[in-house]
DOKE-881830 format. One record per residue (C-alpha): residue number from 1; x, y, z. Coordinates in steps of 0.1 Angstrom, whole numbers, plus 2048, in hexadecimal, padded with zeros to 3 digits. Layout:
BEGIN
<node k="NUM" east="X" north="Y" up="Z"/>
...
***
This chain:
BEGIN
<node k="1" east="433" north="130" up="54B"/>
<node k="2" east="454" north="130" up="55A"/>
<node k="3" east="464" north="14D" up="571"/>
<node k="4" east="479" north="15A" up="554"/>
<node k="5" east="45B" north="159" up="53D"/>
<node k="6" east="447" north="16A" up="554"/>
<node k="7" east="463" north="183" up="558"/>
<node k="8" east="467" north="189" up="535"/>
<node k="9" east="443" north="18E" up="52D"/>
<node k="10" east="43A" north="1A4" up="54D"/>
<node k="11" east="430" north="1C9" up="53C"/>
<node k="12" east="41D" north="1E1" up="54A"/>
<node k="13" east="3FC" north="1DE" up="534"/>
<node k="14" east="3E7" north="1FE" up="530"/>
<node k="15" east="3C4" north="1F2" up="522"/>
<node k="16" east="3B4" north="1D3" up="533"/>
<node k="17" east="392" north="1BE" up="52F"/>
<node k="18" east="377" north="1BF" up="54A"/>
<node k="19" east="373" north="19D" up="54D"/>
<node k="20" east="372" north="197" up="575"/>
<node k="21" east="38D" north="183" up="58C"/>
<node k="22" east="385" north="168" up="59E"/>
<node k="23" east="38D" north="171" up="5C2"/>
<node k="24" east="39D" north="155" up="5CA"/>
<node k="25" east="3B7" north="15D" up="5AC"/>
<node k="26" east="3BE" north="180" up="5BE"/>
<node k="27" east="3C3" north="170" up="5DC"/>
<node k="28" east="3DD" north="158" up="5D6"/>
<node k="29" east="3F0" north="16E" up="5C0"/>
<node k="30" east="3F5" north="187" up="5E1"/>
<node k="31" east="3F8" north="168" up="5F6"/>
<node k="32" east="414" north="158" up="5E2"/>
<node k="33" east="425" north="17D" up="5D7"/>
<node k="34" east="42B" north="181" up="604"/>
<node k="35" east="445" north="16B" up="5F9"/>
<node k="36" east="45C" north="187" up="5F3"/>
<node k="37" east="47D" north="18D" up="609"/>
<node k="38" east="477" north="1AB" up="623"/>
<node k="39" east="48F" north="1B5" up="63C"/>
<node k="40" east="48C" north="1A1" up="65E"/>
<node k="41" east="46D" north="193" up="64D"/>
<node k="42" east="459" north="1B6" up="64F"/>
<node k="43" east="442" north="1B4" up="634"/>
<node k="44" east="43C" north="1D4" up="635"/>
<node k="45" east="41E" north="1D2" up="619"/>
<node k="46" east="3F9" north="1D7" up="61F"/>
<node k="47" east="3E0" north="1D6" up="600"/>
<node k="48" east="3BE" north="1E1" up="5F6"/>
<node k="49" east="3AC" north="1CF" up="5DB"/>
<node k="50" east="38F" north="1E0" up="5CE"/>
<node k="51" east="377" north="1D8" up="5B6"/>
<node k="52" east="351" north="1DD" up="5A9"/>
<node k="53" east="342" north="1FB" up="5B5"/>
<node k="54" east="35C" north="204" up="5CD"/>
<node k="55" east="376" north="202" up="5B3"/>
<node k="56" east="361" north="21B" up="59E"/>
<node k="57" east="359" north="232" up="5B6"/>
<node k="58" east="37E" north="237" up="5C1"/>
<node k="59" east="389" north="23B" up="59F"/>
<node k="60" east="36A" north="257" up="594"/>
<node k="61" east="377" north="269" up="5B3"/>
<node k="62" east="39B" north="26D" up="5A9"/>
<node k="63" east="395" north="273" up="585"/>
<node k="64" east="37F" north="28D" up="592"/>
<node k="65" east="39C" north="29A" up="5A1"/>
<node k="66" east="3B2" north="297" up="584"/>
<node k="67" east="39C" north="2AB" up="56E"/>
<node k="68" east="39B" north="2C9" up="588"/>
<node k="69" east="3BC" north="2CD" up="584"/>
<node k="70" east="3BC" north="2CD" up="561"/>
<node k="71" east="3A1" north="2EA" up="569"/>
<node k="72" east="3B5" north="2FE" up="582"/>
<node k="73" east="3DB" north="2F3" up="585"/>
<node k="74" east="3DC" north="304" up="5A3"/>
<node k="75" east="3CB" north="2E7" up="5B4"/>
<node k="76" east="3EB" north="2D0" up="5AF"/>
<node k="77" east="3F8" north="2E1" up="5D1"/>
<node k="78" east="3DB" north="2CB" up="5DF"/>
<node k="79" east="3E3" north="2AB" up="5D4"/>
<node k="80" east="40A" north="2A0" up="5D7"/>
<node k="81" east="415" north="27A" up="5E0"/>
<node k="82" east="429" north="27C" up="602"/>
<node k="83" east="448" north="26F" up="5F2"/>
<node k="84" east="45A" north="276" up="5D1"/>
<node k="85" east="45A" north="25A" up="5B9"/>
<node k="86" east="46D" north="26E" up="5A1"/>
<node k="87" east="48D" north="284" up="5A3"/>
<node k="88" east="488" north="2A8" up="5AC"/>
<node k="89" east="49D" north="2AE" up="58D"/>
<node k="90" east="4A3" north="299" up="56F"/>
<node k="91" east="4CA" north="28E" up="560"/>
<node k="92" east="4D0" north="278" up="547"/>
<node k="93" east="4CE" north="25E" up="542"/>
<node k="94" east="4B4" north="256" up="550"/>
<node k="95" east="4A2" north="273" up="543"/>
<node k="96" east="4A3" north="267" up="51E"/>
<node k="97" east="496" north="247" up="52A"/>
<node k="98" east="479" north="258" up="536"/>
<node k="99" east="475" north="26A" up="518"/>
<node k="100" east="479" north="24D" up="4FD"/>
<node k="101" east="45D" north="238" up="518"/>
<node k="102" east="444" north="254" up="512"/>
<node k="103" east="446" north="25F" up="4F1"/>
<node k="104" east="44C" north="23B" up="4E9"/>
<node k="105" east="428" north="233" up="4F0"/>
<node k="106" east="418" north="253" up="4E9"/>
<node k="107" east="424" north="24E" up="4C7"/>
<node k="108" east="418" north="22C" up="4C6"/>
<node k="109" east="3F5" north="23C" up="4D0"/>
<node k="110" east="3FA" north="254" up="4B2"/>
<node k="111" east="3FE" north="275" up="4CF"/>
<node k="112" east="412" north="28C" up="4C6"/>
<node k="113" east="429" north="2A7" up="4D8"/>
<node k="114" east="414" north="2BD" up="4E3"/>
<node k="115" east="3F2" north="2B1" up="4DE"/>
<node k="116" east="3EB" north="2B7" up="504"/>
<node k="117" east="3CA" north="2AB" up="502"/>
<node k="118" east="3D0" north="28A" up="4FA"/>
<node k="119" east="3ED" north="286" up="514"/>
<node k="120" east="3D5" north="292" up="52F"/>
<node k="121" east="3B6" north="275" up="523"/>
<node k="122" east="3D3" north="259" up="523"/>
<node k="123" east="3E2" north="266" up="53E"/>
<node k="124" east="3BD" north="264" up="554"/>
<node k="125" east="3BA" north="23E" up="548"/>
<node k="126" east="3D2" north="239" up="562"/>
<node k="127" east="3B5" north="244" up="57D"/>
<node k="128" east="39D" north="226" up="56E"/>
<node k="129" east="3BC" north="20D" up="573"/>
<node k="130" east="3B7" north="20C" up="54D"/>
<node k="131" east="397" north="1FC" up="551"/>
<node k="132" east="3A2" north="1DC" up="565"/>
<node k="133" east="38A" north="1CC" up="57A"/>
<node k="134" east="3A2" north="1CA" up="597"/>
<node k="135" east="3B6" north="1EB" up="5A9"/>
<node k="136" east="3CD" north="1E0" up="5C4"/>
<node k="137" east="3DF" north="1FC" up="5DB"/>
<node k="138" east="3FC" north="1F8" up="5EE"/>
<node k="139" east="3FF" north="20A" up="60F"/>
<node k="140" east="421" north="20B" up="628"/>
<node k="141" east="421" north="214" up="64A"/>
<node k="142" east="42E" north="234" up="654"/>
<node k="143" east="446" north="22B" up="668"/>
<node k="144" east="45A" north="215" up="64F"/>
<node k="145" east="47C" north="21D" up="63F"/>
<node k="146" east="489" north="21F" up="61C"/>
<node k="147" east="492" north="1F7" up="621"/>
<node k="148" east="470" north="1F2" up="620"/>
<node k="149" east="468" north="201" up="5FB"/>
<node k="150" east="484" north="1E8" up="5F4"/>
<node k="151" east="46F" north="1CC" up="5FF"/>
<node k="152" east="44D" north="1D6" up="5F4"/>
<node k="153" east="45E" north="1DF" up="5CF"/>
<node k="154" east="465" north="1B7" up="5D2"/>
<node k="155" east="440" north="1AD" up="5DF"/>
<node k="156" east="433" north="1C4" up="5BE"/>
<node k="157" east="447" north="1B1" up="5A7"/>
<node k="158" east="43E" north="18E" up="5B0"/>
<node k="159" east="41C" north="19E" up="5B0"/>
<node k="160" east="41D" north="1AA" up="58D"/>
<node k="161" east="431" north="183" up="586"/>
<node k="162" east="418" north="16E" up="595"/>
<node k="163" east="3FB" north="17C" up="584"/>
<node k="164" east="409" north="16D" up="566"/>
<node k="165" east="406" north="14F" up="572"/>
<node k="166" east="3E2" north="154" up="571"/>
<node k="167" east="3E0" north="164" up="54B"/>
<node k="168" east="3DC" north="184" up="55C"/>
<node k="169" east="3F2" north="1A7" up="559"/>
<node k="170" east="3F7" north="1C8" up="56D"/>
<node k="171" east="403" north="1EB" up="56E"/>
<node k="172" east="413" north="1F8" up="588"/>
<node k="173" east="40A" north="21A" up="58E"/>
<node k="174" east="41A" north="236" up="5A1"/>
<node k="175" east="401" north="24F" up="590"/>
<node k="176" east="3EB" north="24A" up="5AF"/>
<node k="177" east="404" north="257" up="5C8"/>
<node k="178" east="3F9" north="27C" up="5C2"/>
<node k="179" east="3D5" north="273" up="5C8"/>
<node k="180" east="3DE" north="261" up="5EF"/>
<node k="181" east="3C7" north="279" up="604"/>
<node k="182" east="3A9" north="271" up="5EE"/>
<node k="183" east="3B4" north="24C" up="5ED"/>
<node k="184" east="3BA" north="241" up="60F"/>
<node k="185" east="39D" north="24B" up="621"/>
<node k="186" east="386" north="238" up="603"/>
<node k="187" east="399" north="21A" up="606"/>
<node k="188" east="394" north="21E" up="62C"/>
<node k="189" east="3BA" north="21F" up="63A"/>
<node k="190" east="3CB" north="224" up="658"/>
<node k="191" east="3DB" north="247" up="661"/>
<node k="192" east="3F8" north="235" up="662"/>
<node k="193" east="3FB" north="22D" up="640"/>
<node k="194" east="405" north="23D" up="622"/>
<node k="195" east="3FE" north="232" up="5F7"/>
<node k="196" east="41D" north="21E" up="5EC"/>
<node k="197" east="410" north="220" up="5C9"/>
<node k="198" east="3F0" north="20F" up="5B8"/>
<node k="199" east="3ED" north="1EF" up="59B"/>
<node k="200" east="3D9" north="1E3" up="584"/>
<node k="201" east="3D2" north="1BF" up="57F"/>
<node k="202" east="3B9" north="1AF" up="566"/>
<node k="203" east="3BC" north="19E" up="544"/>
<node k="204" east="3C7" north="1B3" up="52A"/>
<node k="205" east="3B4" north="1BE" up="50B"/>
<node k="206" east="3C7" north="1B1" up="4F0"/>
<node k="207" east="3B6" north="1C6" up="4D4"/>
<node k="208" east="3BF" north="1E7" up="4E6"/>
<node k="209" east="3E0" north="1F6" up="4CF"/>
<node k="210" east="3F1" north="203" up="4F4"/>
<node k="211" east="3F9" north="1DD" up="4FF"/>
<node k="212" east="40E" north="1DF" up="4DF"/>
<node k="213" east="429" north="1F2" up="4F1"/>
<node k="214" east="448" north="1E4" up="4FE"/>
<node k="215" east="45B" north="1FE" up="516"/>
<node k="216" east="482" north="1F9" up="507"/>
<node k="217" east="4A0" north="1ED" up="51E"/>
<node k="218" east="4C3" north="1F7" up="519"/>
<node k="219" east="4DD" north="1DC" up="514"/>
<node k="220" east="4EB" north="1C8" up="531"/>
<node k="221" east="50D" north="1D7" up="529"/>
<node k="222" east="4FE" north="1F8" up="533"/>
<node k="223" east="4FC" north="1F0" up="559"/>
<node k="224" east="50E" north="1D3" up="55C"/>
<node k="225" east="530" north="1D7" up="56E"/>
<node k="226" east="547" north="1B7" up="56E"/>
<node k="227" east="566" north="1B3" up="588"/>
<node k="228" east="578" north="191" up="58B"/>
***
């Protein structure tokens, strides 16, 4: 597979086999993905690779915590990721984008507007890293400035392009963020870091109707400004 291949067939699958990984596999993927460009040569990445029992232990401990909240909404004061992924107030257009993503693939699941139920039980498959056999987390020190999210957003994708390589896909997953304080201290970090976001990594089910869906992209002419 060629880097434009790879490119083009990258999609952030949502249903995935258990079959394991060897280690070695994981290994040179993150080995070859430091590659990425960081500023004076920073690398400001640091990742946790869990699997086995430790990967479901973590994940039965924040789906626990999920599903309280679902019980007492009150308790999302308790669980908030340090930094905002997402606007503190929508505009279009990016907006509508989010909206055709979602009910893109809740329609494909055959969820409808308003069936909460069923938002909340897809939604928690996020906490399982849709049953890959591999969750990775990304952690950043502290200290580091927003040039550094620039660099680790590079080290993510060659990540997510690398594992192709190797007939294997991802999801990245900022749905973890919220759940950082009951994260970091399973995973075993430092005090000094804090939960870029979270991935899956596996080989995907195939048979699973969610790997059908392709997240649209607007036409080139749409962001593309040309000067000469």
């Amino acid at each position: 597979m060629n880097v434009l291949e790879a490119i083009n067939q990258r999609r952030s699958f949502r249903a995935f086999l258990t079959k394991p990984i060897p280690e070695k596999i994981i290994l040179e993927i993150l080995k070859i993905s430091s590659r990425a460009p960081s500023g004076s040569n920073t690398q400001p990445w640091h990742v946790y690779v869990l699997q086995g029992e430790k990967l479901k232990n973590l994940t039965q401990e924040v789906c626990q915590a999920y599903e309280s909240i679902k019980n007492d909404p009150m308790l999302i004061e308790n669980f908030k990721s340090w930094y905002s992924y997402y606007p503190e107030e929508w505009i279009s257009p990016y907006i509508d984008r989010r909206r055709e993503n979602g009910w893109g693939l809740y329609s494909l699941l055959g969820i409808q507007k308003g069936d909460k139920a069923n938002m909340h039980a897809q939604f928690l498959k996020n906490f399982t890293f849709f049953g890959a056999p591999v969750g990775l987390f990304f952690t950043i020190d502290r200290s580091l400035g927003r040039g550094s999210f620039l660099d680790y957003g590079m080290y993510l994708q060659n990540i997510m392009l690398a594992a192709k390589e190797f007939g294997l896909d991802t999801c990245p997953q900022a749905a973890w963020n919220e759940y950082a304080k009951v994260i970091l201290p399973i995973i075993g970090s430092g005090t000094n870091e804090l939960l870029v976001c979270g991935m899956a990594l596996g080989y995907k089910d195939k048979s699973d109707k969610v790997n059908e869906y392709l997240s649209p992209r607007e036409d080139p002419s749409q962001f593309i400004t040309w000067l000469s």
